[in-house]
N, C-alpha and C positions, 0 to 999 in steps of 0.2 A: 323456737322452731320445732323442738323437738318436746312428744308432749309424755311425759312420765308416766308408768307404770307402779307397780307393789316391787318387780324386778329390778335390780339397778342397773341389769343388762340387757332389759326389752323395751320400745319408745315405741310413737308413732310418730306420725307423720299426717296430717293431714292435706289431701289434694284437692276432697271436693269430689271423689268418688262418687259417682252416679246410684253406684250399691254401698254407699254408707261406709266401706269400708280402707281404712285408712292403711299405709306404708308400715307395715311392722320392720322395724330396725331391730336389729341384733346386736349388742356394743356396749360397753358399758360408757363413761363420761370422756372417758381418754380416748378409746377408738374414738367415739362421735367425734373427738377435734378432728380426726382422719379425715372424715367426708368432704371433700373439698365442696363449692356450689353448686358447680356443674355434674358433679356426681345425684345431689340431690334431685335438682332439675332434671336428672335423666328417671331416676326413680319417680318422679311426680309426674311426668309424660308417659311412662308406659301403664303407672295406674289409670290416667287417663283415657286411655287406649279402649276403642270399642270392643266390648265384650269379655274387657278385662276382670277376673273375678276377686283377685291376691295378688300384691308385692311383696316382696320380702328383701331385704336390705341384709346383707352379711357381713358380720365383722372385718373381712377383707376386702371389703368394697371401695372400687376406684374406678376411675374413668376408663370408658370405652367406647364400644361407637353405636348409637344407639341406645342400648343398654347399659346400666354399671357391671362390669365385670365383680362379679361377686353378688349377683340377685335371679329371683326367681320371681316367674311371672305366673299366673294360672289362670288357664279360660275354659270356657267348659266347648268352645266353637268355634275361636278365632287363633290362627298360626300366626306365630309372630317371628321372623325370622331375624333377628336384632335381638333378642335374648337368647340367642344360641350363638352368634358370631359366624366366623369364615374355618376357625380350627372344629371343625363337626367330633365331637367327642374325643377332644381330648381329655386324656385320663392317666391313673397314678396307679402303677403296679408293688408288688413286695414279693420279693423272690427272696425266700429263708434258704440258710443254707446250714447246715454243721460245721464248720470252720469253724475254729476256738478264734476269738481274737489272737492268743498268741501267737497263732500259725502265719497272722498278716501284721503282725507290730514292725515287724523289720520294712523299713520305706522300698527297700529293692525287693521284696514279694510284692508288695501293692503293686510297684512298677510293672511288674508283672505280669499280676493280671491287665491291668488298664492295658498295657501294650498286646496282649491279646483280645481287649474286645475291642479294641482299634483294628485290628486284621479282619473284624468281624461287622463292627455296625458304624454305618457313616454315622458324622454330625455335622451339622450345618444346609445352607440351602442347596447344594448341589446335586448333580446326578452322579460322581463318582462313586464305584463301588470298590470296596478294601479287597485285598486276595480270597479272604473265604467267606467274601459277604456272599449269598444263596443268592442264583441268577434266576427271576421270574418270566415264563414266558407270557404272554398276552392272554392264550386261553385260561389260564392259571388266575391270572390276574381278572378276568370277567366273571370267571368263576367265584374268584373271593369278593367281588365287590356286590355281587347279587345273593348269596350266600351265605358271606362269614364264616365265622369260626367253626365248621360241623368236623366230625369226627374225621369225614373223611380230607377235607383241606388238614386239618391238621397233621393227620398222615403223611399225606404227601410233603410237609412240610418239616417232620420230624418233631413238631409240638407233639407232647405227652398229651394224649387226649382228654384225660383225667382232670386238668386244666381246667379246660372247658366247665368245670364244675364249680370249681372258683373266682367266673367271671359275673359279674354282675347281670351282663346278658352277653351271651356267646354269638348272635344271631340277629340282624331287624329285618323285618318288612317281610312281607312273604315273596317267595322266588321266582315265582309265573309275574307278577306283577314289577318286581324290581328289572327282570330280564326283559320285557317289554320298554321299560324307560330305558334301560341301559341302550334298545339299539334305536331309541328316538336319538340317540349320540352319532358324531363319527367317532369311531375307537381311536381313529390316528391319534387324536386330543387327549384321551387316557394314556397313551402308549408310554412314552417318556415317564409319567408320573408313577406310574403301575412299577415301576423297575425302583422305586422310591422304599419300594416294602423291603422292612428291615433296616428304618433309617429312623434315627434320633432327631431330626428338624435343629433349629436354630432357637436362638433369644432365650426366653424361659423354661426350656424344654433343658434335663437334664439324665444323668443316669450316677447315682450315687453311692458309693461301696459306703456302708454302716454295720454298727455294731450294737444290734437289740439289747437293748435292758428294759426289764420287767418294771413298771413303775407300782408304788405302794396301793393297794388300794382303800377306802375310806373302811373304818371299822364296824366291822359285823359286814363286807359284802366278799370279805375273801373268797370266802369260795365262788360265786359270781366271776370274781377276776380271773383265779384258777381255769375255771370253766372257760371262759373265753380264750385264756392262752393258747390252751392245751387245742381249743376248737381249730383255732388259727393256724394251729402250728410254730406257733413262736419258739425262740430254743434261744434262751439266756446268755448274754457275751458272745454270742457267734457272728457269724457274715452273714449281714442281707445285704438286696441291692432295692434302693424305692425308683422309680424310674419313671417320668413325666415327661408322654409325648401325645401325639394325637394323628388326625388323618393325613399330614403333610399336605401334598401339590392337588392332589384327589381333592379332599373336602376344599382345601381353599377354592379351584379352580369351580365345585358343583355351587358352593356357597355364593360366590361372585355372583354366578353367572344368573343364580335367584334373586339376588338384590337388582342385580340392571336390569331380569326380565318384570320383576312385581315395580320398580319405581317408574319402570317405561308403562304400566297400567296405571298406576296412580296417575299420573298424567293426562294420558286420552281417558281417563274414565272420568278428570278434572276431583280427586278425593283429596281432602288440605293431607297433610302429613301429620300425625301428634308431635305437638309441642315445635311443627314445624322442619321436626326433623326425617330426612329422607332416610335413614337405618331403619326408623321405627314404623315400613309397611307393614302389611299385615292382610289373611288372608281366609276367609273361611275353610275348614277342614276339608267340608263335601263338595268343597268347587274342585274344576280341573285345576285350576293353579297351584290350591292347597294340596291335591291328591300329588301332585307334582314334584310340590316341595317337601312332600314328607318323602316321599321315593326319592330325590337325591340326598336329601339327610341319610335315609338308610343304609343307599349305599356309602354314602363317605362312612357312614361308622361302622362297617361291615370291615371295609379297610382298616380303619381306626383300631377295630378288635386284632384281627389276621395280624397288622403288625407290630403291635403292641406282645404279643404270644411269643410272636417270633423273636422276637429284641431280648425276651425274657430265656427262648430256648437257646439262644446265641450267646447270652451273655453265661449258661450253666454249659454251653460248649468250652469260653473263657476260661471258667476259672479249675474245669476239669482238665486242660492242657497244662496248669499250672499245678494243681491240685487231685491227681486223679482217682484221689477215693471220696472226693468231695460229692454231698448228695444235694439235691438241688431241687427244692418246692414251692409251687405257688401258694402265699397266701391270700391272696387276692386282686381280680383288676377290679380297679372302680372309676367310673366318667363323670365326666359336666360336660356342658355346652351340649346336650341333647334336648329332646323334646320326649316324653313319655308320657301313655294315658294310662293316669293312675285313681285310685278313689281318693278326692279328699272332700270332707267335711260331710261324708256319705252320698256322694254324686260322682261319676267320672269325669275327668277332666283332662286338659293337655295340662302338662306341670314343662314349664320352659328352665332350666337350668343353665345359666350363662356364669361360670368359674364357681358354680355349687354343684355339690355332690349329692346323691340321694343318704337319708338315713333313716333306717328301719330299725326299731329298739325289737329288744328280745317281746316275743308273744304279734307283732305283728301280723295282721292273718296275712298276708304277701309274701313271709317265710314260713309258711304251714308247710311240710313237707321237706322242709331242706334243712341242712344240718345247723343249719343259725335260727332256727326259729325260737332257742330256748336261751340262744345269747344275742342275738343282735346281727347283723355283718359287720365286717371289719372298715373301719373310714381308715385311709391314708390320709393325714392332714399334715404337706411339708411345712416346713419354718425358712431357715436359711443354713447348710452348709454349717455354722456355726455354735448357732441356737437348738440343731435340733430339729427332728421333726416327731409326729405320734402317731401312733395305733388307738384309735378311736373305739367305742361304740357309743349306739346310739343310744338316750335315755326317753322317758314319756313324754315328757316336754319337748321332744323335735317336732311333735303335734303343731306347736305355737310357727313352726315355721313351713308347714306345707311340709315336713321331714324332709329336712334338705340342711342342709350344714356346709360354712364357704369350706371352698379347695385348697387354700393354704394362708399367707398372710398377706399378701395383697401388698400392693404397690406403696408407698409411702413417697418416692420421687419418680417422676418421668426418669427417660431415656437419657435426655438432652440434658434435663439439669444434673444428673449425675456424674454426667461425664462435664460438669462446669464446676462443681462443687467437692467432690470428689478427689483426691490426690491416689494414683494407678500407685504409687510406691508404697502408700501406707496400708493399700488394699491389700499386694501380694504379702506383704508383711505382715499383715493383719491373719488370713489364712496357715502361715507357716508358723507362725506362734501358735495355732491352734493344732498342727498338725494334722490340717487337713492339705492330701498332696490334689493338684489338678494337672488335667490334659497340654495346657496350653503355655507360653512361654510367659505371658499372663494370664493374668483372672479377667473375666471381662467385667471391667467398670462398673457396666451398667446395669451388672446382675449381682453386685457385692451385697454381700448382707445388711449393711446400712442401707440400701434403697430400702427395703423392707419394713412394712411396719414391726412394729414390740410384739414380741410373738408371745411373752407371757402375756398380753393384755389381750390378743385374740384370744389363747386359751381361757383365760379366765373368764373372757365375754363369754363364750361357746357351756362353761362350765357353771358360770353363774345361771345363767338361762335358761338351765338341764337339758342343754340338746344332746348331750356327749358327755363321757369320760374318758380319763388316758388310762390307756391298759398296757402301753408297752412305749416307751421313745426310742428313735433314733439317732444315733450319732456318729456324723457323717466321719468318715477315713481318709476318702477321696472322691473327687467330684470329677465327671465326663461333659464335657458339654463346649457349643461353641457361640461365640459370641455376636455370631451373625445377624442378621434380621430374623424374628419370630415369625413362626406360621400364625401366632392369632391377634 
């Protein structure tokens, strides 16, 4: 199936590509047993897809709808709304802080904080707000979703503007144009969901107290690592928080409502579906439809950004009620499930990223001017609560992937099977021997670390294949999150 390279971590795939070009897999022999059938079959249909240019298969790659959650699509013409999914830029923050570890070893500090960003940030599917969760009005909220993150929402919002500088993009679509779609809406429809900003979501979605360690780097590149630390911000044995949400009710409800307006065209326009499947419509960029769907993607991730900031400036309100000479800085947000025109292969194109991250290594020209263009930016790549997660950068080889690297380790069990296979007593068990404390009176099942695939064998896929190196891991202390149904 899978047809070998010089790399033992890079494959193809052949589909039959109209342009010759075949599914590059990322993985080395052990991930590939990962890919179940129908993950394949989902990456062989969307290379199929008209006006498809590149697929890219990622270590973390599993089933999804349409798309494999964990691939990246690229056309130089055609929108594809099924390699982005229904959560419109969800994405992975790291908020460093100075806290020594040993400031938080005692279980009734941690409790502590946790019990304060629980005053502060919901989790799960609901509309309740905690007592100092920040009440949004509606103008506020039409303002952020055509907008984003600008200096002045930020203000008003008490995000350090400064931020903004450390977000992968602060900002999408331009504001005359997003604000014309926004009132093609009834607002009433937003309303409810707009009051969502400053909420954690459900399922895969987490918020995780850790404690940064510097990892070794390869000989003769120290300084290299150095550089990147020090870029980042990183501060050895302290308190960060990694934190994994996305657009919540917003993007779900703009996302929806593109899949039932473009399938309901596929239809009277009589166009077969690729591979049969109804996820994978698809639509020219310079049509009204396309112009349509890129302006609700914007705005859901305009959301996406604003709450993601917030979640980060609420969580250094947390831990300074607990801690109050504790200092609190972004080292980076970064997303998937976007759509972005980028150059690759010396042409611009839409690059679709469904649970892949962007990655730019150091010299870059797309970081000429900003403070990473002589190291790379920073990847947030999680694992599990257990295992760990890392501070990435990019290497020259991310080339081989469209520069794009999966978002963490990806599924290894459904939902269902985990909670059949699965024993709830050996899981909480399994966390407290590790000393990691969580929110809930358990763990939920179906987000334990055994769902997960082998995270050293992602990384080493990711590492054999020179998309990435580790510059720093994570280890989690305690984990926020609820076990409800997923926004994606």
């Amino acid at each position: 199936m899978f047809n070998e390279s010089s790399n033992p971590s890079i494959s193809y795939l052949e589909p039959g590509l109209g342009n010759g070009m075949p599914v590059t897999v990322i993985g080395n022999e052990e991930i590939r047993k990962t890919f179940c059938e129908t993950t394949i079959q989902q990456a062989i249909n969307c290379a199929k897809g008209p006006g498809v240019d590149r697929v890219v298969l990622n270590p973390d790659a599993h089933l999804g709808y349409g798309a494999p959650v964990g691939s990246v699509l690229v056309s130089e013409r055609m929108v594809y709304p099924g390699p982005v999914g229904v959560d419109v830029k969800c994405s992975m923050s790291l908020l460093q802080t100075n806290v020594d570890e040993l400031c938080i070893h005692d279980p009734v500090k941690r409790r502590a904080i946790m019990d304060e960003i629980a005053l502060r940030i919901p989790n799960g599917a609901g509309y309740a707000k905690p007592k100092l969760s920040p009440k949004i009005s509606d103008y506020l909220g039409a303002r952020i979703l055509t907008e984003g993150a600008t200096a002045a929402i930020c203000d008003t919002l008490g995000i350090p503007c400064e931020w903004r500088m450390n977000c992968e993009d602060a900002s999408h679509g331009d504001e005359t144009t997003l604000f014309n779609r926004f009132h093609d809406y009834d607002f009433h429809n937003f309303s409810r969901k707009i009051n969502q900003l400053g909420s954690l979501g459900g399922g895969n979605h987490f918020l995780e107290g850790e404690i940064t360690e510097f990892c070794v780097p390869e000989e003769g590149r120290e300084d290299e690592q150095l550089r990147a630390i020090n870029r980042f911000g990183l501060k050895e044995g302290c308190l960060s928080f990694l934190t994994h949400c996305g657009s919540r009710g917003i993007g779900h409800q703009l996302a929806t409502n593109q899949f039932k307006t473009l399938q309901g065209k596929f239809i009277q326009w009589d166009i077969p579906f690729p591979g049969d499947d109804r996820e994978l419509v698809y639509v020219p960029r310079d049509s009204v439809e396309g112009q349509n769907y890129l302006a609700d993607m914007n705005m859901a991730a305009n959301f996406a950004t604003v709450n993601h900031l917030l979640i980060n400036k609420l969580i250094a309100d947390a831990v300074r009620a607990v801690l109050p000479m504790a200092e609190c800085n972004l080292v980076y947000y970064i997303s998937h499930n976007m759509i972005r025109e980028e150059v690759i292969e010396g042409r611009p194109k839409l690059v679709h990223r469904k649970g892949a991250t962007r990655a730019y290594p150091a010299g870059h020209f797309s970081l000429t001017g900003t403070k990473y263009s002589d190291t790379g930016h920073p990847i947030l790549l999680p694992g599990n609560p257990v295992d760990g997660s890392y501070v990435m950068v990019a290497e020259e080889g991310a080339k081989t992937s469209c520069y794009s690297i999966n978002h963490g380790a990806g599924r290894r069990l459904g939902r269902r099977q985990a909670k059949r296979v699965l024993v709830q007593e050996e899981v909480d068990q399994y966390m407290k021997d590790n000393d990691v404390l969580h929110n809930g009176r358990q763990y939920p099942i179906d987000e334990s670390p055994d769902v997960y695939k082998n995270f050293e064998d992602v990384i080493a896929s990711v590492e054999e294949a020179n998309l990435a190196r580790r510059v720093a891991k994570l280890r989690a202390v305690f984990v926020v999150k609820d076990g409800g149904k997923a926004d994606d």
